[in-house]
C-alpha positions as CSV (number, residue, x, y, z in Angstrom):
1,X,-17.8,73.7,-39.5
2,X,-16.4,74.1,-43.1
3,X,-16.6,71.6,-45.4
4,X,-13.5,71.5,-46.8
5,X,-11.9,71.3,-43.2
6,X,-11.2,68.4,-41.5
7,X,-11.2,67.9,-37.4
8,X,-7.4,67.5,-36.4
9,X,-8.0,64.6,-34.4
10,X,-11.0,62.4,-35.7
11,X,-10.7,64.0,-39.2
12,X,-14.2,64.3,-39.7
13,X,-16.1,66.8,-42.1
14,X,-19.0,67.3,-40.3
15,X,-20.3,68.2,-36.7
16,X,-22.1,65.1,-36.4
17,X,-19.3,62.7,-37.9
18,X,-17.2,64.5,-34.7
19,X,-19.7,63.3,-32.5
20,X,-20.0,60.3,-33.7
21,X,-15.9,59.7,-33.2
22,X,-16.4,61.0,-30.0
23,X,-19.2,58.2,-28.9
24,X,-16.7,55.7,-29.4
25,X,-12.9,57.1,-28.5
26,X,-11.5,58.6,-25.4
27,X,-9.6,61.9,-25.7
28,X,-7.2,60.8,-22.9
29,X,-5.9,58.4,-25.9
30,X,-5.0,61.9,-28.1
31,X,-4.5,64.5,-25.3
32,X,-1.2,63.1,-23.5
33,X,-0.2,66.9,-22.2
34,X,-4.4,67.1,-20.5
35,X,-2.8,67.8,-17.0
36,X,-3.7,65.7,-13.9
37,X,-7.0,66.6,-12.3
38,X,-7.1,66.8,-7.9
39,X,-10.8,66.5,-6.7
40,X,-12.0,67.2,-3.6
41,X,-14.8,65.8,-2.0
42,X,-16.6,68.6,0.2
43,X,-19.9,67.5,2.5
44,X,-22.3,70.5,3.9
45,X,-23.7,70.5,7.1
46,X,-26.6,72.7,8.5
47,X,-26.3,76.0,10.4
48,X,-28.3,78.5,12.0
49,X,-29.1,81.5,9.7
50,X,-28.0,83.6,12.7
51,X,-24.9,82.3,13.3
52,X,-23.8,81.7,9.4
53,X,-24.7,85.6,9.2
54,X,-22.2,86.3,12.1
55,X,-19.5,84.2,10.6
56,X,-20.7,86.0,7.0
57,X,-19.8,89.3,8.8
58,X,-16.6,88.2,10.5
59,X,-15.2,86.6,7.1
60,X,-16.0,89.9,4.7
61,X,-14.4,91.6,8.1
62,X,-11.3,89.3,7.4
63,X,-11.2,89.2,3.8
64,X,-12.0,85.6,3.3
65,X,-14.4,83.3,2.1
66,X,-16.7,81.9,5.1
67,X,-15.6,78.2,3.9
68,X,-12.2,79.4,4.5
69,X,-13.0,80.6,8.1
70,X,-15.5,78.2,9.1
71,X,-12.6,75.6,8.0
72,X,-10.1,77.6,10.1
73,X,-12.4,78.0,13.3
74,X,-13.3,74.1,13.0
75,X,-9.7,73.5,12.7
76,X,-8.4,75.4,15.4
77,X,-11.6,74.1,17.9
78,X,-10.4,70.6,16.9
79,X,-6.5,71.2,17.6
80,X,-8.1,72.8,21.2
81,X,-10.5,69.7,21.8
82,X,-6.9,66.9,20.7
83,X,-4.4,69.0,23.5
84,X,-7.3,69.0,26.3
85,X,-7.7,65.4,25.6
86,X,-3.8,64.8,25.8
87,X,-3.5,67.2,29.0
């Protein structure tokens, strides 16, 4: 960092007087336009090597990820699984 410049927000001179603002501010106190941050949570369950390669195949076939079809087929196995229950 130049010397002569200072850091816009902490207006420190050096890299370690930055950090040392840092260790005690948070930059949600100087960054009001940071946008809103969604996470999602995701969990991973185990499948046969055989049958993630088929759905591997099937979703380059389709031109999708394999979360996205694996997501789809559970989906539509679960909206199958709610009507027979219902019927």
């Amino acid at each position: 960092m130049d010397e002569n410049k200072l850091s816009s927000v902490s207006q420190a001179r050096t890299m370690e007087e930055i950090g040392d603002f840092w260790d005690t501010h948070d930059f949600t106190d100087y960054d009001t336009e940071a946008p809103d941050v969604t996470v999602t949570f995701r969990r991973s369950i185990g499948v046969e090597i055989k049958l993630f390669e088929a759905i591997e195949r099937q979703a380059r076939l389709r031109g999708v990820s394999v979360e996205t079809l694996a997501n789809l087929w559970l989906q539509q196995k679960l909206d199958e699984a709610k009507q027979d229950i219902a019927a």
